[in-house]
C-alpha positions as CSV (number, residue, x, y, z in Angstrom):
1,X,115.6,104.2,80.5
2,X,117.0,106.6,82.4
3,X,114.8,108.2,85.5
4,X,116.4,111.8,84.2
5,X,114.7,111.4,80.5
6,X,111.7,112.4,81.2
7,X,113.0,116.3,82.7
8,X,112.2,118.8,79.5
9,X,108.6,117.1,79.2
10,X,108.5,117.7,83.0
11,X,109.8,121.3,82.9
12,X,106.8,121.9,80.0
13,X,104.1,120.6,82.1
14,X,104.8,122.0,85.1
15,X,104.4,125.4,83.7
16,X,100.5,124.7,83.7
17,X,100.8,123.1,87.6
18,X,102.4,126.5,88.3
19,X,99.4,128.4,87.1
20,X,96.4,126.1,88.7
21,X,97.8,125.6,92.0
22,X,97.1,129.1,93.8
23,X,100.6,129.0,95.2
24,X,101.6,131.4,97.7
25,X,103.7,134.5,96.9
26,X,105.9,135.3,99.5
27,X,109.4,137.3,99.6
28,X,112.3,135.3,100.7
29,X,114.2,134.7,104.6
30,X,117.7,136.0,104.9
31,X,119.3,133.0,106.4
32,X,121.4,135.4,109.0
33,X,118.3,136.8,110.3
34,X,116.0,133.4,110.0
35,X,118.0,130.3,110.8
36,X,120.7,129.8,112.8
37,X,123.5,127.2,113.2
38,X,122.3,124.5,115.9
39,X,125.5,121.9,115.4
40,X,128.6,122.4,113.8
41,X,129.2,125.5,113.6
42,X,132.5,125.3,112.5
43,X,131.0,123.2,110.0
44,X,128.2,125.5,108.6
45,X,128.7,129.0,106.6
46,X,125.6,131.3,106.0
47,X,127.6,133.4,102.8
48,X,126.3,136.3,100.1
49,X,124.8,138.7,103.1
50,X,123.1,135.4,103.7
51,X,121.5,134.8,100.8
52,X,123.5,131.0,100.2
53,X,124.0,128.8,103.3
54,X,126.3,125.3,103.2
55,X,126.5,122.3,105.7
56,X,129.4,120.1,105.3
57,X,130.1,116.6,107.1
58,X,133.9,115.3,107.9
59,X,135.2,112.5,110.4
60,X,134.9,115.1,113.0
61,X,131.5,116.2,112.9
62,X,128.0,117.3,110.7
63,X,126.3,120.3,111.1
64,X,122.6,121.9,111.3
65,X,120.5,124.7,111.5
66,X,117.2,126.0,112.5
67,X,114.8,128.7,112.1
68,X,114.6,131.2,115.2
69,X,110.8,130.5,114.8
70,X,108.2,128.1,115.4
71,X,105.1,127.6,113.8
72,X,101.8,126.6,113.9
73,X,101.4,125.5,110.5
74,X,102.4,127.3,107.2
75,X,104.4,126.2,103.8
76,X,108.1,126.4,104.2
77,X,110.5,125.6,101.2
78,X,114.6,125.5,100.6
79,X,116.4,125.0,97.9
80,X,118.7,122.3,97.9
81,X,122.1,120.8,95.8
82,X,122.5,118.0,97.4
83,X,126.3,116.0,98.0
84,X,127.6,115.4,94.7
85,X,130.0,112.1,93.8
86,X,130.3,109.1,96.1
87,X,127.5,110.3,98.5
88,X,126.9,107.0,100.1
89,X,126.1,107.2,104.2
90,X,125.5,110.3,104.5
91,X,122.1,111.8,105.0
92,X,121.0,115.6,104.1
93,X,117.3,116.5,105.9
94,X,114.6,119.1,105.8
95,X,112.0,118.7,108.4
96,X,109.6,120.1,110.9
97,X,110.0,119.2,114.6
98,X,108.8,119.8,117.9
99,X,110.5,118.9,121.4
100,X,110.3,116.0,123.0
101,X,109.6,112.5,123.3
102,X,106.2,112.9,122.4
103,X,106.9,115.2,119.5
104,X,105.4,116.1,115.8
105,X,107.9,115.8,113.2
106,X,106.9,115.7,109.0
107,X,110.8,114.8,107.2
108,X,112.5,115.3,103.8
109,X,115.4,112.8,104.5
110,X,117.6,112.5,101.1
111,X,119.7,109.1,101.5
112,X,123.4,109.3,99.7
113,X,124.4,106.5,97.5
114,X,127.3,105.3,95.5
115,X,128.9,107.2,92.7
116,X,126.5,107.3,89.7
117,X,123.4,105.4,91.9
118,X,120.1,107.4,92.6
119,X,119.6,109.3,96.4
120,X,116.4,107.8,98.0
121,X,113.9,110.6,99.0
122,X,113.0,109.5,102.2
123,X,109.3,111.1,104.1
124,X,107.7,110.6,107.0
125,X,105.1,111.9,109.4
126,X,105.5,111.7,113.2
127,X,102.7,112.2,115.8
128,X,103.1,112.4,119.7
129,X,106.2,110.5,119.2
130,X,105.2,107.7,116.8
131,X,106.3,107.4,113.0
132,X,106.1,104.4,111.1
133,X,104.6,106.4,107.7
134,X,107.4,106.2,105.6
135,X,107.3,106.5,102.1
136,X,110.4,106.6,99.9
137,X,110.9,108.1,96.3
138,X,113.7,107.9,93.5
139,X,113.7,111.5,91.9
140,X,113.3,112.2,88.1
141,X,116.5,114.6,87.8
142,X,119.7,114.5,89.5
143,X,119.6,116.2,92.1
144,X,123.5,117.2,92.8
145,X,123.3,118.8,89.6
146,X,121.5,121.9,90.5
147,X,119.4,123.5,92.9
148,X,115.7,122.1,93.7
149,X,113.0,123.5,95.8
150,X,111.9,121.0,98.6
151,X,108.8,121.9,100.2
152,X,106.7,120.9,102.8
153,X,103.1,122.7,103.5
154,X,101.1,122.0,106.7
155,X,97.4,122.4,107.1
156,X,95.2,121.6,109.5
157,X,93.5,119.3,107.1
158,X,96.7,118.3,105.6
159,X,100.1,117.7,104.8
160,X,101.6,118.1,101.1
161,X,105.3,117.0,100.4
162,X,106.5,118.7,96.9
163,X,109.6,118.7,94.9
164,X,109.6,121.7,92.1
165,X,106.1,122.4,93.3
166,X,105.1,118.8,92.0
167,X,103.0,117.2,94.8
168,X,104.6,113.8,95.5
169,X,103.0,112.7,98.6
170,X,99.7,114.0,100.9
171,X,98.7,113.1,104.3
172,X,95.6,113.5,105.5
173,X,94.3,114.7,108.8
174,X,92.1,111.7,109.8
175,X,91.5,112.2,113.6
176,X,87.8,111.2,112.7
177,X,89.4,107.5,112.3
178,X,91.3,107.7,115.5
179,X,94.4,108.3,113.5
180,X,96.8,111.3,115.1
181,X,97.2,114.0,113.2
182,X,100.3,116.8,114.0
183,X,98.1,119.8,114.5
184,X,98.6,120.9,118.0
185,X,102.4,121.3,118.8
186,X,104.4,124.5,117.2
187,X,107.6,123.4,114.9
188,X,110.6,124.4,114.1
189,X,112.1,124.1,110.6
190,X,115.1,121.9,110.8
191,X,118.3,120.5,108.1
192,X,121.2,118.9,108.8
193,X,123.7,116.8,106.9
194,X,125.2,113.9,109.1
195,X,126.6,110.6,109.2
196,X,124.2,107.4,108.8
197,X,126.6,105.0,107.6
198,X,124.9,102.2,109.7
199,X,121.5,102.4,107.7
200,X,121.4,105.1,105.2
201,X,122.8,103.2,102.4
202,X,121.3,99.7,101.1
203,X,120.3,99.3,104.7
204,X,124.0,100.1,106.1
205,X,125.9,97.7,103.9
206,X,127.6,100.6,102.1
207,X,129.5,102.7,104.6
208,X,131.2,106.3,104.0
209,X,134.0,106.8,102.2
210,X,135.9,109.3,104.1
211,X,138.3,110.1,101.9
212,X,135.7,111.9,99.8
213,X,135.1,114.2,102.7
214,X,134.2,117.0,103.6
215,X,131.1,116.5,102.0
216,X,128.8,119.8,101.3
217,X,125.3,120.6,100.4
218,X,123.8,124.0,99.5
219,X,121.2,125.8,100.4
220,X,119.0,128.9,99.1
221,X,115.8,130.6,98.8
222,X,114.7,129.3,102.0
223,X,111.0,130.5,102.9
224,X,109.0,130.0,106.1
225,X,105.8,131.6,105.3
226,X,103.5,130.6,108.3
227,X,101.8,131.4,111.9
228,X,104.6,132.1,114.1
229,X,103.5,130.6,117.4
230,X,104.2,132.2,120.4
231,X,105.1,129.4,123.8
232,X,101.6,131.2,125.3
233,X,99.3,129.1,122.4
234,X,100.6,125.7,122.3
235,X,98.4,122.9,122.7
236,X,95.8,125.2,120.9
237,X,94.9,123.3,117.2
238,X,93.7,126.8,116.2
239,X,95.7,130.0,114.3
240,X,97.1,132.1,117.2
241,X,95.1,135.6,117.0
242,X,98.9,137.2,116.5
243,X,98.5,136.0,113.0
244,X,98.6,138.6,110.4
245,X,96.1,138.3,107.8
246,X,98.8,138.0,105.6
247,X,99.1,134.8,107.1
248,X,95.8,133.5,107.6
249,X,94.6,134.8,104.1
250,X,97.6,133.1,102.3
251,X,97.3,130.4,99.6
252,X,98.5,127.6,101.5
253,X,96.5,128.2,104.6
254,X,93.1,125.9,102.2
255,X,95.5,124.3,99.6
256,X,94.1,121.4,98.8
257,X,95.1,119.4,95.2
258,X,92.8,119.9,92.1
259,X,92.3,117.3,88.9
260,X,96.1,118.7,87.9
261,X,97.7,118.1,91.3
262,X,96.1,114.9,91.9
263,X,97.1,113.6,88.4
264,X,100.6,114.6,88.9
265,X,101.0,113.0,92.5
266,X,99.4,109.8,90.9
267,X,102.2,110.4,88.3
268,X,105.0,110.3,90.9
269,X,104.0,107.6,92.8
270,X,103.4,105.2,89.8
271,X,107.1,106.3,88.5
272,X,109.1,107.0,91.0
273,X,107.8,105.6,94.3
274,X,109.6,102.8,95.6
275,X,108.4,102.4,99.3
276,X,104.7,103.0,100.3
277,X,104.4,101.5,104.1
278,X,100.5,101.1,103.3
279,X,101.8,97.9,100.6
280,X,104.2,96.1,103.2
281,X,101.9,93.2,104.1
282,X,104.7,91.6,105.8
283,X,105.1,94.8,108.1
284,X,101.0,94.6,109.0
285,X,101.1,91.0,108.9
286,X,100.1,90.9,112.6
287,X,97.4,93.3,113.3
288,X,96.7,94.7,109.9
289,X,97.0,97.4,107.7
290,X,96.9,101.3,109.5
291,X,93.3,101.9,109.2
292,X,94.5,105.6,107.0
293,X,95.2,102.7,104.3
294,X,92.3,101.2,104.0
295,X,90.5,104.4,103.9
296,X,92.9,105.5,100.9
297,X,92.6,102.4,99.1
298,X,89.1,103.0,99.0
299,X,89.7,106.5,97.4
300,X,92.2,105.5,94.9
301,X,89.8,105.8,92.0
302,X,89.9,109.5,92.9
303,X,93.2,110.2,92.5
């Protein structure tokens, strides 16, 4: 059966996760005055009073932009058309990031394939440096088709990756079991579309076919609704007092998932996930499974 067979069930259902999930309201960036190009800039065009924003890749180069801001927390979501056709090598993102080597970072990576194959929706969660929390998804539409809305939100409790406002994956803040959490380092909101021929596809043994370049993904409706952190407050796990209240009042500042959320992320991950790094034995052979496993293990009846 096809992963895509399952999209006008979806589309009805998700009419009722729209309604229980107190999502935020917020008005939409302009990409000129929000973002702007950090590689590639011959390579990148913010078009439509910058309203629609593309990244293309060629032999020569990729390209990037970021958001003029960082934050301290927040939900941020783009949407994305991903490369169409023969894909395979390349790599669109959408992440959060800090500076340096000890940095935060919590990724969409979407991982091109060959010509009528599936992308792999790549996630991860970085702390002071250290990653090694990947999980990887297959999605239930195609996702060169048409635009999707990618979105990430950040809470001091926790972390929520969404796709069409479908929860596929949560990360908890879980400090209390000596397990780092990203909650004291602003972000930036990052994407790029670049070259990883040497890993991206079926672990680098399908390379880019250049000759299908330039390849080009699309971007709208970008959002960045959060607590824009001034350089004065980092370290600080707390909302800077600058925050408006429209900021510290907003939906996403206590979103948490209820009975609807949690059945649909249990959904997800039974269909679609296809890497969870809590199930590689072989991986924790050595000195055991990350102790966030065992402690979600234990709650899977919840969920």
């Amino acid at each position: 059966m096809s992963i895509f067979s399952n999209s006008k069930a979806i589309a009805i259902l998700l009419i009722s996760l729209n309604v229980v999930c107190n999502l935020t309201t917020f008005s939409l960036a302009n990409f000129n005055q929000d973002v702007e190009i950090n590689w590639g800039a011959d390579h990148a065009q913010i078009q439509n009073g910058g309203q629609f924003l593309t990244l293309s890749l060629d032999h020569s180069s990729g390209s990037g932009f970021q958001s003029k801001n960082e934050y301290l927390f927040g939900r941020f979501d783009v949407q994305i058309k991903l490369v169409p056709g023969n894909s395979a090598g390349t790599v669109t993102t959408f992440f959060l990031s800090s500076q340096g080597n000890a940095h935060d970072e919590i990724d969409f990576e979407f991982l091109g394939n060959s010509s009528g194959e599936p992308y792999t929706l790549h996630t991860n969660v970085y702390c002071q440096g250290k990653g090694d929390k990947e999980e990887q998804f297959r999605l239930w539409f195609d996702p060169t088709k048409s635009f999707h809305t990618y979105s990430i939100v950040w809470t001091p409790q926790r972390i929520i990756f969404m796709v069409d406002n479908i929860p596929i994956r949560e990360f908890d803040n879980n400090e209390a079991i000596g397990i780092p959490f990203p909650n004291r380092q602003p972000m930036r909101v990052y994407s790029s579309l670049w070259n990883a021929d040497d890993w991206a596809t079926q672990g680098g043994r399908v390379k880019t076919d250049w000759t299908k370049a330039p390849f080009i993904a699309s971007y709208k409706n970008f959002n960045a609704n959060g607590c824009v952190t001034p350089s004065s407050s980092k370290g600080s796990s707390s909302f800077s007092s600058s925050c408006p209240n429209s900021v510290t009042l907003a939906a996403w500042r206590n979103q948490e998932l209820d009975p609807t959320g949690r059945r649909w992320l249990r959904w997800v991950q039974r269909k679609y996930r296809i890497y969870n790094y809590c199930s590689d034995l072989k991986r924790f052979s050595s000195q055991g499974r990350p102790a966030e496993c065992k402690k979600r293990r234990r709650l899977e009846g919840l969920i």
